[in-house]
ZAMI-906442 format. One record per residue: residue number from 1; x, y, z of N, C-alpha, C, O in turn. Coordinates in steps of 0.02 Angstrom, whole numbers. Layout:
<sites>
SITE   seq      n.x      n.y      n.z     ca.x     ca.y     ca.z      c.x      c.y      c.z      o.x      o.y      o.z
SITE   NUM        X        Y        Z        X        Y        Z        X        Y        Z        X        Y        Z
...
</sites>
This chain:
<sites>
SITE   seq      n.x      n.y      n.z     ca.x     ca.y     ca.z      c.x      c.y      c.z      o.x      o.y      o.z
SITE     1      502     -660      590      437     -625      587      447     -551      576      476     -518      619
SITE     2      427     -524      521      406     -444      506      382     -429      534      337     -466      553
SITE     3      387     -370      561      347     -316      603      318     -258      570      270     -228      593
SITE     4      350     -242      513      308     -211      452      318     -229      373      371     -251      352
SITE     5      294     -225      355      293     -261      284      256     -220      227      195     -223      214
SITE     6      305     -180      194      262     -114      155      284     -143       92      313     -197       87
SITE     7      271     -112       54      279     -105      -37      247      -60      -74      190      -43      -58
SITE     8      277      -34     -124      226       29     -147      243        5     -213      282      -43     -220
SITE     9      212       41     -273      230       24     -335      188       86     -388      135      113     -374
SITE    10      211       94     -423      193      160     -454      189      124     -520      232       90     -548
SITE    11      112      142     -543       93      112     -632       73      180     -654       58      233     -626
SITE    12       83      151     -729       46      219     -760      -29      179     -830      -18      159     -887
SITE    13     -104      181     -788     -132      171     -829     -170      227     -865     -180      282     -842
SITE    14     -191      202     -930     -236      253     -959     -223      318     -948     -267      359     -935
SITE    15     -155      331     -954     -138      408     -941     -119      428     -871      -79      473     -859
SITE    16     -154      389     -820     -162      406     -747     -101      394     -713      -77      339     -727
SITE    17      -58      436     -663      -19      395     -626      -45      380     -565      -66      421     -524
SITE    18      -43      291     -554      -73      264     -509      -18      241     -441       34      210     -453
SITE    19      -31      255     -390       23      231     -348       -6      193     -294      -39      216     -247
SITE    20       15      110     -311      -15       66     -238       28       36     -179       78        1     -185
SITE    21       -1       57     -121       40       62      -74       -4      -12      -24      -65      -21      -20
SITE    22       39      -45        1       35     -108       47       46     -107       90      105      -90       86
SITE    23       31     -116      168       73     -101      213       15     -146      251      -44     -153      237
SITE    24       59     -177      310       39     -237      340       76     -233      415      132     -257      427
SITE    25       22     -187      476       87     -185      530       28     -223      595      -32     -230      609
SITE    26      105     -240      623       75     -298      660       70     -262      738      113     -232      770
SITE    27      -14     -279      756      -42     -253      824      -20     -267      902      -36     -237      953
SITE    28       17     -316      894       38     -363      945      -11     -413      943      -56     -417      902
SITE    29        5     -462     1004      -34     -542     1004      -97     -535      999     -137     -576      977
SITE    30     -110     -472     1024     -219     -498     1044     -222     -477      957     -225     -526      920
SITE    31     -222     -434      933     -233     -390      888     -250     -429      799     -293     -429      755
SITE    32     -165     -466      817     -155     -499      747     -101     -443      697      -60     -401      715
SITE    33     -120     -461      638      -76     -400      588     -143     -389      577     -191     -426      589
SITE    34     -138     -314      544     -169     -263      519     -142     -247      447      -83     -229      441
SITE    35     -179     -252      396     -154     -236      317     -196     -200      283     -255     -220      287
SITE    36     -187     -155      251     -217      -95      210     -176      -89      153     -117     -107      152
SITE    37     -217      -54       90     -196      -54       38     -228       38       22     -286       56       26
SITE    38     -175       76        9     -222      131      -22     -186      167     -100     -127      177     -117
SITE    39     -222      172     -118     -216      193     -192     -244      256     -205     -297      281     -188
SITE    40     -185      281     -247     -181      356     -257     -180      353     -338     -151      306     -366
SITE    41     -210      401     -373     -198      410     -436     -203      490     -452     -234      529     -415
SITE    42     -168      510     -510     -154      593     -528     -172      560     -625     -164      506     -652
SITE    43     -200      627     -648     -188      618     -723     -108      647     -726      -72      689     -699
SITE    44     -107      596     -779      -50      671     -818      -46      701     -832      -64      692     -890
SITE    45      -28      767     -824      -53      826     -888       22      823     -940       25      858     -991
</sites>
């Protein structure tokens, strides 16, 4: 069993650099896991 479980990954659409980040951390028993996704993007210049 993981106790955290991340991944990130960096695309480049439509010019944009997009960076998506995963992360999945676990609350203890009452709680469950907890998972969020947040996404960042920059243009290029």
């Amino acid at each position: 069993c993981q106790h955290y479980l991340n991944s990130s990954k960096l695309v480049i659409i439509k010019g944009k650099i997009v960076a998506v980040i995963y992360r999945c951390v676990k609350r203890g028993a009452k709680n469950g896991t907890f998972c969020f996704i947040l996404i960042f993007s920059r243009k290029v210049t």
